[in-house]
Each structure stands twice: as structure tokens, then as C-alpha cells.
C-alpha positions as CSV (number, residue, x, y, z in Angstrom):
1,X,-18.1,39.5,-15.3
2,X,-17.3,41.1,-11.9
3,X,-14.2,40.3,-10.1
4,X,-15.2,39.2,-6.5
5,X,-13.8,38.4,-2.9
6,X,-15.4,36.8,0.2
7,X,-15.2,38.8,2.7
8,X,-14.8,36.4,5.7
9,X,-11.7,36.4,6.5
10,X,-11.5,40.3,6.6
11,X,-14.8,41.9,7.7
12,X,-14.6,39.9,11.5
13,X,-10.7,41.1,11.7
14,X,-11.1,45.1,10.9
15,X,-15.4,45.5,11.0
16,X,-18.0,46.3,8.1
17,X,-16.7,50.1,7.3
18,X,-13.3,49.1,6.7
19,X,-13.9,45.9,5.2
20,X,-15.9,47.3,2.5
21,X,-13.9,50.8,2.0
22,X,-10.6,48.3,1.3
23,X,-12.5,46.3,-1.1
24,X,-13.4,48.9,-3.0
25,X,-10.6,50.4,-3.1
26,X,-8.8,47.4,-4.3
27,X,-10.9,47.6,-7.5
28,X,-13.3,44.8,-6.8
29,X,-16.9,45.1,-8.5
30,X,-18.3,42.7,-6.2
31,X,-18.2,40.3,-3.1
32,X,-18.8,36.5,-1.9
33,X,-20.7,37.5,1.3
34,X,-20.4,35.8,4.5
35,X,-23.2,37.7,6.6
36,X,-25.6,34.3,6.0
37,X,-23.0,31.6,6.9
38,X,-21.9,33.7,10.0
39,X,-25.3,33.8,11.4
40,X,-24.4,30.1,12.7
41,X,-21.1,29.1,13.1
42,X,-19.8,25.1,12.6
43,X,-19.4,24.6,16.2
44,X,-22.9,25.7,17.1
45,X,-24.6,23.1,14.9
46,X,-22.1,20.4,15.7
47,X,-22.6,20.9,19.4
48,X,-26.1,21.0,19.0
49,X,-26.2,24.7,20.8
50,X,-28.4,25.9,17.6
51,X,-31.6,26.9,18.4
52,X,-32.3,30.5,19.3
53,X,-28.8,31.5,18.1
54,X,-29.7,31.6,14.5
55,X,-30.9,35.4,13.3
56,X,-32.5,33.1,10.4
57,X,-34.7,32.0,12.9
58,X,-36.8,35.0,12.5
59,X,-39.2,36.5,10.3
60,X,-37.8,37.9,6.9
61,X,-38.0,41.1,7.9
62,X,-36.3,41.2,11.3
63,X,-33.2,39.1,9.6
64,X,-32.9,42.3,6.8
65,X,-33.2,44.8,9.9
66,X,-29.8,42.4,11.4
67,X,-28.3,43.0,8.3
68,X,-29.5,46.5,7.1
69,X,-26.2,48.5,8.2
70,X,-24.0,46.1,6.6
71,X,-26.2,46.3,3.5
72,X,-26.0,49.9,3.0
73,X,-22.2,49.8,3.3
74,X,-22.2,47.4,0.7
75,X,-24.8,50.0,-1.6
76,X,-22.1,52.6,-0.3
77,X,-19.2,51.2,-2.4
78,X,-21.5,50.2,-4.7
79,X,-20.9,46.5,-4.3
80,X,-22.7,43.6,-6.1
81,X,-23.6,41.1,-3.6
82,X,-22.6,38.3,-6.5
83,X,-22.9,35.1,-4.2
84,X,-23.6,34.1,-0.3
85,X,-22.6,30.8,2.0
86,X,-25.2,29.1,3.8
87,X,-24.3,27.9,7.3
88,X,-23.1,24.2,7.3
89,X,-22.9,21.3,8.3
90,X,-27.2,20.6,7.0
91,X,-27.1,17.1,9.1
92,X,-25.3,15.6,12.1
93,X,-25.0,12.0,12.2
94,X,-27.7,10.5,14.7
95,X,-29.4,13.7,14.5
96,X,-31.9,13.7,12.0
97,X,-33.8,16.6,13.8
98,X,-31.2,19.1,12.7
99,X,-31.7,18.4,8.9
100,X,-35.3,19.5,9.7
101,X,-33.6,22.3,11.2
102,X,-31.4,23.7,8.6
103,X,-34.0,23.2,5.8
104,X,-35.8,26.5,7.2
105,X,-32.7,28.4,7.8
106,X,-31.8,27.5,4.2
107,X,-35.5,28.6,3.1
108,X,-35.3,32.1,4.9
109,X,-31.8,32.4,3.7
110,X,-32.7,32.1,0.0
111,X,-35.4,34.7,1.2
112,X,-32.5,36.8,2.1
113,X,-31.0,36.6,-1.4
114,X,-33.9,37.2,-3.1
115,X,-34.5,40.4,-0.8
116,X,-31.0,41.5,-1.3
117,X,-30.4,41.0,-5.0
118,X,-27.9,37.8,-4.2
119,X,-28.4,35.5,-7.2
120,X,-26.4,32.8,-6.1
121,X,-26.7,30.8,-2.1
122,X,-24.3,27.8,-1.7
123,X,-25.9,25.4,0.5
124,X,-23.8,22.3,1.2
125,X,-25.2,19.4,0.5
126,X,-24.2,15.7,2.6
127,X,-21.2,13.8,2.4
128,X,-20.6,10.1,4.0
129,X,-19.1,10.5,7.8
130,X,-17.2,7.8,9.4
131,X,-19.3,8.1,12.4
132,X,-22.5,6.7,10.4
133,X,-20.7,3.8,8.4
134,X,-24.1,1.9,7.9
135,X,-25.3,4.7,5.6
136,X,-25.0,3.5,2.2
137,X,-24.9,5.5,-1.4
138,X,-28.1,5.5,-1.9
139,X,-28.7,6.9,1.1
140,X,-27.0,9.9,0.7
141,X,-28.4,10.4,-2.2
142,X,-32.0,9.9,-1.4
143,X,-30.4,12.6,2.0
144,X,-29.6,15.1,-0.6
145,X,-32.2,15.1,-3.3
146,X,-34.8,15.2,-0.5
147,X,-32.6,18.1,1.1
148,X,-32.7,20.6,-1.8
149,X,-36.0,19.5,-3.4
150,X,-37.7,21.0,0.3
151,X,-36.1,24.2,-0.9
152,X,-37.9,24.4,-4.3
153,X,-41.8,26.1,-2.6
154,X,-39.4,28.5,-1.4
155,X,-37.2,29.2,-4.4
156,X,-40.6,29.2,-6.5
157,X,-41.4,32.3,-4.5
158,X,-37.3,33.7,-5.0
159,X,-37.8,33.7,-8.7
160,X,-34.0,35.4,-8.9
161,X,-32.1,33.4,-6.9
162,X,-30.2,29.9,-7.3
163,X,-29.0,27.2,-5.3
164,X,-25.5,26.2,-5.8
165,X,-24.3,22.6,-4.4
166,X,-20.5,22.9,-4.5
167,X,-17.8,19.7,-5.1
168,X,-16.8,19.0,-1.7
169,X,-14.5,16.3,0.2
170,X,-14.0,14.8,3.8
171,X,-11.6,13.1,5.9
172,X,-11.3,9.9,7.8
173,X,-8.0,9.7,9.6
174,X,-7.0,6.3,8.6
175,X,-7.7,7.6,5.3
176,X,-6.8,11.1,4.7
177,X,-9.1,13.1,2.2
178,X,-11.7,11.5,0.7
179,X,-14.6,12.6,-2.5
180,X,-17.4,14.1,-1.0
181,X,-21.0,14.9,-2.3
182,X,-20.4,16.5,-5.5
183,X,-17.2,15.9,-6.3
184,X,-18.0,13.4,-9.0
185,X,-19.1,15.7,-11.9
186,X,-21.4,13.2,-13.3
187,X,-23.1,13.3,-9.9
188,X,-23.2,16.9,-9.7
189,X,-24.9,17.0,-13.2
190,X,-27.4,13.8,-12.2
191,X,-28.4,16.1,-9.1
192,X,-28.8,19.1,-10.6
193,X,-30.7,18.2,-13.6
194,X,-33.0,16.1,-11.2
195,X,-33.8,18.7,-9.1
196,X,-34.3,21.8,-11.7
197,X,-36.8,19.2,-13.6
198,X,-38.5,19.3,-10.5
199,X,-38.6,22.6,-9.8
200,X,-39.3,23.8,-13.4
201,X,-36.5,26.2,-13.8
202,X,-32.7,26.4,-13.5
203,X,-33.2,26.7,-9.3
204,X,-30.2,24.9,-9.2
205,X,-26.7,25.6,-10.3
206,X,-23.0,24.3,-8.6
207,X,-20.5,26.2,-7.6
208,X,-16.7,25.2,-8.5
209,X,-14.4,25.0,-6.0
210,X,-10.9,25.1,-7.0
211,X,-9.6,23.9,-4.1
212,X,-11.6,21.2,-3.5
213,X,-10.7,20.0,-7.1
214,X,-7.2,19.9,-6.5
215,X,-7.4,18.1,-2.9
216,X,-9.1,14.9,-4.3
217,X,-6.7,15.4,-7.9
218,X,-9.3,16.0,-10.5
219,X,-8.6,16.8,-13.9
220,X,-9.9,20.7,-14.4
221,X,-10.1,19.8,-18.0
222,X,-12.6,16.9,-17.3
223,X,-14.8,17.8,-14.7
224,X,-15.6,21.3,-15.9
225,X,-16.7,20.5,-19.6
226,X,-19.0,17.6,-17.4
227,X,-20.9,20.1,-15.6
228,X,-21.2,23.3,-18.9
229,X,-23.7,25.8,-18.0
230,X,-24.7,24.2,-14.7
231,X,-21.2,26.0,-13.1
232,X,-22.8,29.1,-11.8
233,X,-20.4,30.1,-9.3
234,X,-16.9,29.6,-8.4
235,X,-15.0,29.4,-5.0
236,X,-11.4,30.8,-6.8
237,X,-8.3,29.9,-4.4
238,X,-5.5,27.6,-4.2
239,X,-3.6,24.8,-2.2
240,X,-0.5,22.5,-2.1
241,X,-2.7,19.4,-2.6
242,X,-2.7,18.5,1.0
243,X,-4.4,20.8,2.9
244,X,-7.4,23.2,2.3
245,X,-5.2,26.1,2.4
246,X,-7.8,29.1,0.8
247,X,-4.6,30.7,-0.6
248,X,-4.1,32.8,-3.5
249,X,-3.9,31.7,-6.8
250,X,-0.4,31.0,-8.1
251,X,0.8,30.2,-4.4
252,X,0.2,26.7,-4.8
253,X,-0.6,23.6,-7.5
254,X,-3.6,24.0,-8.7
255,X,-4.2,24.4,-12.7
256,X,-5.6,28.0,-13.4
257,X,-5.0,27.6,-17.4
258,X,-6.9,24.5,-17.4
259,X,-9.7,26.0,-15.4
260,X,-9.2,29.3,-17.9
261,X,-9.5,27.2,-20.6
262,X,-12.1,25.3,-19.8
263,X,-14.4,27.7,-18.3
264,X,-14.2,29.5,-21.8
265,X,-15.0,26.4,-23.6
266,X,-18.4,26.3,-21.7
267,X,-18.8,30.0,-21.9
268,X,-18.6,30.6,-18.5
269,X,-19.7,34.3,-18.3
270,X,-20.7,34.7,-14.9
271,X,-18.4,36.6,-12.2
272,X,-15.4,35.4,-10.7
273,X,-15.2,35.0,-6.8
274,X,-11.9,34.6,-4.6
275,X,-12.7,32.7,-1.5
276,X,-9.4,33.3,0.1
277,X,-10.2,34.1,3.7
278,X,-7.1,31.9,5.1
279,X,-4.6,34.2,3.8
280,X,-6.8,37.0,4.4
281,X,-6.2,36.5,7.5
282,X,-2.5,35.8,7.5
283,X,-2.0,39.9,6.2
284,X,-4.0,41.0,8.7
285,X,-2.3,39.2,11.3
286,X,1.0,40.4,9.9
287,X,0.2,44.4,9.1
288,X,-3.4,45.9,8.4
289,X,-1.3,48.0,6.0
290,X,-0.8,45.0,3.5
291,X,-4.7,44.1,3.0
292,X,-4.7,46.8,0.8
293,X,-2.1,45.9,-1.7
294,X,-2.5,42.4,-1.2
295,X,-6.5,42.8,-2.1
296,X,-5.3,44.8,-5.2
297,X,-3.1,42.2,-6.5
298,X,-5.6,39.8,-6.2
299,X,-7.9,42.0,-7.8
300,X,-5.6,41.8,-10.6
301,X,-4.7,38.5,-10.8
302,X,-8.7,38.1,-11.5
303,X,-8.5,40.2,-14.5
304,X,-5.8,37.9,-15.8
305,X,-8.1,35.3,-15.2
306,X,-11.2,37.2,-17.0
307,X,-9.2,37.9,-20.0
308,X,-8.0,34.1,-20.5
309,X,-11.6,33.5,-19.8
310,X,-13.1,35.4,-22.1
């Protein structure tokens, strides 16, 4: 079980050599790597500015040329690329042209991961937005199986990798946060057993997010024993229940023993993964100096975590 940390939040503040030097340093086995979701940043898709700004645009092996000195710093300190992010948003309201779109980014990124020993992508899926109101449930969920099951050819030829949905929410401001796609564990479960039926193996996993959990106020202790063996991945970090804050654990509300505990009822033994770029980036606006205690604290708080897990 490695001990893990995304390293947006760091590696765009101090570059690759330092990012990954630190890391390492800090006693981390492992990373949540960014390089795929910061091919295509939010904005880009939601202005429509995507095409030809995407590296995933091209063939396989002029994206792993892109990547290849960031790759063998991550070989240098002998770092296990335990998860990647997919760029998001997949669709844009009115714009059905981008869903086409993302589908094959998606498909060479899960080439990526295949190439780079990455066995887990999160790719996420589609939640309602208050600019389509007409959309209805089943909808969506016609939107979303049809999403990932177009990624199943290509996962058939990436026999090692797996696509994680994660529990996700959205706002409306007359509403405040909201449950997105996912965030129902029964739903989560429904959509990955469909989709892993379909494509023959366990091509599809979810990935936990803490955080999200404890925006919407879901019980840990109920949604985790919902979803066993299909939690594959986790996106480790903390809030005060009102914001997505991406904090450390212990700095705000969220239940870690119920997680703990729950995640060793399942037998969760896959790694543990800190996706706290938000106060990342908070030390490294205050002092470079403190990234590398901070990291190492954090490092150790996840062996607290291991240990109640295991």
C-alpha cells in the first residue's frame, strides 16, 4: 500500500526536478499525477478553445515523447505512478460535439497509462447542470453509460489499466451544493457493475473522494461498505463542509476513523493518495522551505492511516 500525493498543486509552482526530488524526500512511494489532466485545462473546454491544444490529440507515441522528461524523473526517485486525472469537464451543455471530443482524449489517455504503468485513470463522468434543466435522470444516465462503455475497445487493448468514476457534486446558486454523478453509492455500484459486464473484466473501478463525501454529508460508514472492492482509488483530503477546500486531513470535519474503518472492513489494500493541491499551494505561496516538512507530515499522517487500515 503506497502512500501517495498529487502533484498538482506543486510541480506548476517549483517545476518537475524539484517537485519530484521533495516528494521523495518526504518519504512518499508514490504519486496522483497530473501530467494527463494538465494537457487541457477547465477553461479551455468550457470556452470551447480545445481543439489543437490538447497533446492527447496526437499519436501515442508523440504524447510519451511530451511527457518523457517528466517520466524519467519520476523513474529517478523511483516513483510509482499509482493513479492519473483525466481532463474534465467530458460534456458542455448544448454541445454535444465535445463529448465526441473528449471520448478520444480519454481513449489515448488510458493509452498513456497503459504505456506508463498507471493502473488507475479518473475520468469524470456527467452531472445535471442548471443550464440544461430539460435533461432528465435517465438522461444522464443513458450520457454516462454510453460515455464510459465507448472506452471499453480501448481498455480491451490496456489490459492493466482501470477507469475510475469518482463521487462527485455541483452547485446551483439558488441552491448551494448539490449530489452529482456518483455520489449515490448504489448508483456508483449500478454503473460500475453494468459497465465491467460489458466489458468482460473489472475495467471499471471508483475512486473515493473524501471530500466530496463530506460536502453533500454522507455517512463514510454507509457509502463505503456499498461500493467493497469496486473502491479502487482514493482522492484523500479534507474540508469544513462548505467548500471544496483540498486540505489536509485533520484540518477540517471530515471522518478519517470511519473511512479507516470502513476501508478495512472491505479490505481495501490498494494505495492511499492525498489530493491536496489547495494547500499545496498555500506553503508554497508562504515559504518553498515549508513544502518539505509539510509533505513529510503528510506523508506521515498516511501511515497513520495505513496502519488503522490495515
Amino acid at each position: 500500500m503506497n502512500i501517495c500525493v498529487q502533484t498538482g498543486g506543486i510541480i506548476e509552482h517549483i517545476g518537475a526536478e524539484k517537485c519530484y526530488r521533495l516528494i521523495h524526500r518526504a518519504g512518499f512511494t508514490g504519486i496522483d499525477w497530473t501530467g494527463l489532466e494538465h494537457t487541457l485545462p477547465v477553461k479551455t473546454i468550457r470556452k470551447l478553445d480545445y481543439r489543437g491544444n490538447c497533446i492527447l490529440e496526437q499519436p501515442l507515441d508523440a504524447v510519451l515523447e511530451h511527457f518523457s522528461e517528466e517520466l524519467a524523473l519520476i523513474r529517478k526517485y523511483d516513483l510509482k505512478i499509482a493513479q492519473a486525472h483525466a481532463p474534465f469537464p467530458a460534456y458542455i451543455p448544448g454541445h454535444p460535439e465535445v463529448l465526441t471530443y473528449m471520448t478520444g482524449i480519454y481513449s489515448r489517455a488510458i493509452e498513456v497509462c497503459q504505456h506508463v504503468g498507471c493502473p488507475n485513470l479518473v475520468i469524470h463522468g456527467i452531472s445535471p447542470d442548471p443550464k440544461e434543466p430539460e435533461m432528465t435522470p435517465a438522461d444522464l444516465r443513458k450520457m454516462n453509460l454510453d460515455l464510459y462503455e465507448a472506452l471499453i475497445p480501448t481498455l480491451r487493448q490496456c489490459p492493466d489499466v482501470t477507469v475510475c468514476l469518482e463521487n462527485l457534486f455541483y452547485r446551483r446558486p439558488e441552491c448551494g451544493v448539490l449530489e452529482g454523478v456518483c455520489s449515490d453509492p448504489h448508483q456508483a455500484a449500478e454503473y460500475i457493475d453494468i459497465l465491467n459486464e460489458k466489458a468482460g473484466r473489472e475495467a471499471f473501478g471508483l475512486c473515493l473522494d473524501s471530500g466530496h463525501l463530506l460536502l453533500l454529508h454522507k455517512d463514510v460508514r454507509t457509502y463505503v461498505p456499498v461500493l467493497g472492492k469496486r473502491i479502487k482509488c482514493l482522492h484523500l483530503h479534507d474540508n469544513d463542509g462548505i467548500e471544496d477546500r483540498h486540505y489536509a486531513p485533520f484540518t477540517g470535519k471530515f471522518d478519517w476513523k470511519g473511512l479507516c474503518d470502513s476501508l478495512r472492513q472491505t479490505g481495501y489494500d490498494a494505495d492511499l493518495s492525498f489530493e491536496t493541491f489547495a494547500q499545496a499551494r498555500r506553503v508554497l505561496d508562504f515559504d518553498q522551505a515549508l513544502l518539505l516538512p509539510w509533505l513529510t507530515v503528510l506523508r506521515k499522517t498516511g501511515e497513520y492511516l495505513r496502519k488503522h487500515i490495515q
